[in-house]
N, C-alpha and C positions, 0 to 999 in steps of 0.2 A: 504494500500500500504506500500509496507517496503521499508529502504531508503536501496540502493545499497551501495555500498564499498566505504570508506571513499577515497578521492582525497587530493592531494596534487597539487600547482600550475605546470600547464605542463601535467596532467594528467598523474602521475604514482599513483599507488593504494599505499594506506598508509599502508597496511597491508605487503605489499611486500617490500614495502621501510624499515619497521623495523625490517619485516625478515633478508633482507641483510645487515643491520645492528647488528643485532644479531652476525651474523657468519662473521663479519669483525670483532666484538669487541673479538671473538672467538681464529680469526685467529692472533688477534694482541697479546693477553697471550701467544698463544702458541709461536711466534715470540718471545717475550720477554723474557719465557724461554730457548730458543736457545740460543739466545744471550748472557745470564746471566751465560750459562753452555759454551760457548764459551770467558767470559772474559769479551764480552765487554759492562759492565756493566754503561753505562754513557746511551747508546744506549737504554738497557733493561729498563729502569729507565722511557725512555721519549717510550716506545712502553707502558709499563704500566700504565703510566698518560693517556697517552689520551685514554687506554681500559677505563680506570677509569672514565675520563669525557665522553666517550659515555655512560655508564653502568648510570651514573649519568640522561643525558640525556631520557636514555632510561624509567628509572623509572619515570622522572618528569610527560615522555609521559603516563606511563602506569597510574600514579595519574588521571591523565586532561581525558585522554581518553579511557583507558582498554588497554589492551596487544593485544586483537582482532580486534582494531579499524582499 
C-alpha cells in the first residue's frame, strides 16, 4: 500500500500548500523589484526579507521532507 499525499492540520495537501508558497515567494521579488524601480526602497527591502525567510523556510522543508512531499 503506498501512503497518499502528505496533510497538513485542516486537511490541505502539503504539496499544494508549498506550491502556493513557491509562487507567493515569486510574487513577492517581483513586488520588491517594483518597488525598488519605483523609489520606495525601505518597502522593497522588507518585500525581500520575508521572500528570503520563506525561501529559507522552504529549503528547511525541502531538507526534512523533499520538494515533493
Amino acid at each position: 500500500m503506498t501512503a497518499g499525499p502528505a496533510e497538513v492540520p485542516g486537511g490541505v495537501n502539503a504539496h499544494a500548500a508549498r506550491a502556493h508558497l513557491v509562487d507567493y515567494v515569486a510574487s513577492l521579488r517581483r513586488d520588491a523589484e517594483l518597488l525598488a524601480r519605483d523609489g520606495n526602497t525601505d518597502l522593497a527591502a522588507a518585500h525581500h526579507r520575508i521572500a528570503e525567510d520563506l525561501s529559507a523556510l522552504l529549503r528547511r522543508w525541502d531538507i526534512a521532507h523533499g520538494p515533493h512531499s
